[in-house]
C-alpha positions in Angstrom: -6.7 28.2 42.1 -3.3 29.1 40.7 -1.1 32.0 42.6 -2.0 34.5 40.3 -5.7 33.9 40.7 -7.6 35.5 43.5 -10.2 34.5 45.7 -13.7 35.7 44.8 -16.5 35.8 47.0 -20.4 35.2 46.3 -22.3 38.4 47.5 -25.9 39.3 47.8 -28.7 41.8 49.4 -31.5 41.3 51.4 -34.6 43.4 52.7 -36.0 43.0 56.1 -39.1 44.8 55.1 -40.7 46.0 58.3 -44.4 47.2 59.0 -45.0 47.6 62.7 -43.8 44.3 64.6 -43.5 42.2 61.5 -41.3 41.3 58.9 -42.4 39.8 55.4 -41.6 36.8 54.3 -41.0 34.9 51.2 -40.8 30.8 51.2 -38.4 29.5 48.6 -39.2 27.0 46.4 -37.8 25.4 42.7 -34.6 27.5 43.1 -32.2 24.7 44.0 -30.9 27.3 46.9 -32.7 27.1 50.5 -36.3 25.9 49.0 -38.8 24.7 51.8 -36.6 27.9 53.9 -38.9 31.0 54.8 -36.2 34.2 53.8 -36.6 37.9 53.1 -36.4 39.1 50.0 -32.7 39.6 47.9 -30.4 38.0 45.6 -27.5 38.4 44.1 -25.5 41.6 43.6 -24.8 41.6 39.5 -21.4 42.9 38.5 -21.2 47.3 37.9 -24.3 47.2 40.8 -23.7 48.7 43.9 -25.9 47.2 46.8 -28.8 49.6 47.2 -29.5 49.2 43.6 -29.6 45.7 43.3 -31.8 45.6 46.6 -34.1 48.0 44.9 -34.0 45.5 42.1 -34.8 42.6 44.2 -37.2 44.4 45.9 -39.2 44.9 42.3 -38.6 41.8 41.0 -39.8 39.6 43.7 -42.3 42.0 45.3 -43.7 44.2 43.4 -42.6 46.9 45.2 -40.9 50.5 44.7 -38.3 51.0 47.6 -35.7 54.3 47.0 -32.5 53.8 48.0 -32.6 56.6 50.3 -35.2 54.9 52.1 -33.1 51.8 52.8 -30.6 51.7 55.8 -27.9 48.9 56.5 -28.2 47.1 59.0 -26.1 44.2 59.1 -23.3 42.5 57.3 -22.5 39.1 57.6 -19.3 37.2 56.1 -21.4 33.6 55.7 -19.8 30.2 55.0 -23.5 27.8 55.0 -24.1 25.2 52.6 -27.8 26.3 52.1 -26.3 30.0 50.3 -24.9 29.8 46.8 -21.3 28.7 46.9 -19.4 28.2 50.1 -18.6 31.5 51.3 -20.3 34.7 50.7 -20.9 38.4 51.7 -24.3 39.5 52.6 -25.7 43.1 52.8 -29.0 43.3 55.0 -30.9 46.1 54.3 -34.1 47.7 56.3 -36.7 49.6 54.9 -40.2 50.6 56.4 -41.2 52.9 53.7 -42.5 51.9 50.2 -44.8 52.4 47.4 -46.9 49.8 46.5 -48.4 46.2 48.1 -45.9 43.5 48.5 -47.0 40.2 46.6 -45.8 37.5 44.9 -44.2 38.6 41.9 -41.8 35.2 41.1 -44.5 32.0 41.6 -41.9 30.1 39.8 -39.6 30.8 42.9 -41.7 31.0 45.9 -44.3 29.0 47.4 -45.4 32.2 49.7 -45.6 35.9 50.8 -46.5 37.0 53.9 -45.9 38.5 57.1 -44.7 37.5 59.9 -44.4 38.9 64.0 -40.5 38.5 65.1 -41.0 36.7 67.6 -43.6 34.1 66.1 -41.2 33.6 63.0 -42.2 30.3 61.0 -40.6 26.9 62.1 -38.5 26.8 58.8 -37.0 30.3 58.6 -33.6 30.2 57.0 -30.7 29.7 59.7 -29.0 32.7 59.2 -32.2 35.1 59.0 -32.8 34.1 62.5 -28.9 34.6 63.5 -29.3 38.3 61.8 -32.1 39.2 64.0 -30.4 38.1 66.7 -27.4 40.2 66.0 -29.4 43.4 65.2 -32.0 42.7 68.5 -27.8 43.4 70.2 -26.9 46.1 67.8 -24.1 44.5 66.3 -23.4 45.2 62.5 -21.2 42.5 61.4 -21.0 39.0 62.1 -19.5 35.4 60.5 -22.0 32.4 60.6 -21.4 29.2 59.7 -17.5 29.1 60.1 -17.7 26.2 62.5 
């Protein structure tokens, strides 16, 4: 990277989708990023997107799902330097909702192996490292965190 260039960071959203004392689910698979890894669902922020929208996107896309953007609330961010996360450093928006239109299913079989959901504190063996760090940080109310960094 010359001088003039600056640093830019990988960012994404993700949906803890929440229905009494569970969360859903999605397992990765064919992606080339975290497959095998239990996550919730996201992706990437596209350029001229602002958070909510893309998470209502995501939320779409991969589920099936309607969420409005009034009905999601931020609850974490994370700055995030782990190898299994496109890129080595990235920003991550974690988003709650617990109201929606429609049943949550697999919309992307080419992506994920499974759907489903899941009580927090029986998560699956292979959840995704930093999902389980985010619940951890929100179970203490804290908003932002770094993971990975050491």
């Amino acid at each position: 990277m010359n001088k003039k260039e600056r640093f830019k960071m990988n960012a994404y959203v993700t949906m803890i989708l929440r229905k009494d004392d569970k969360i859903l689910l999605i397992k990765r698979s064919k992606t080339g990023v975290a497959d095998g890894y239990y996550a919730c669902a996201g992706g990437g922020i596209d350029g001229e997107e602002p958070a909510k929208n893309a998470m209502v996107r995501e939320a779409r896309e991969e589920l099936g799902i309607t969420v409005r953007k009034e009905n999601l609330k931020m609850v974490h961010i994370v700055h995030n330097k782990q190898a299994l996360l496109v890129g080595n450093e990235s920003i991550g928006f974690f988003m709650e909702a617990t109201k929606w239109d429609g049943d949550p299913q697999n919309m992307e079989p080419h992506k994920h192996d499974d759907v489903a959901w899941f009580t927090l504190n029986n998560l699956p063996q292979n959840t995704i490292p930093i999902l389980k760090h985010v619940l951890k940080m929100l179970d203490e109310n804290i908003f932002y965190s770094e993971f990975g960094w050491e």
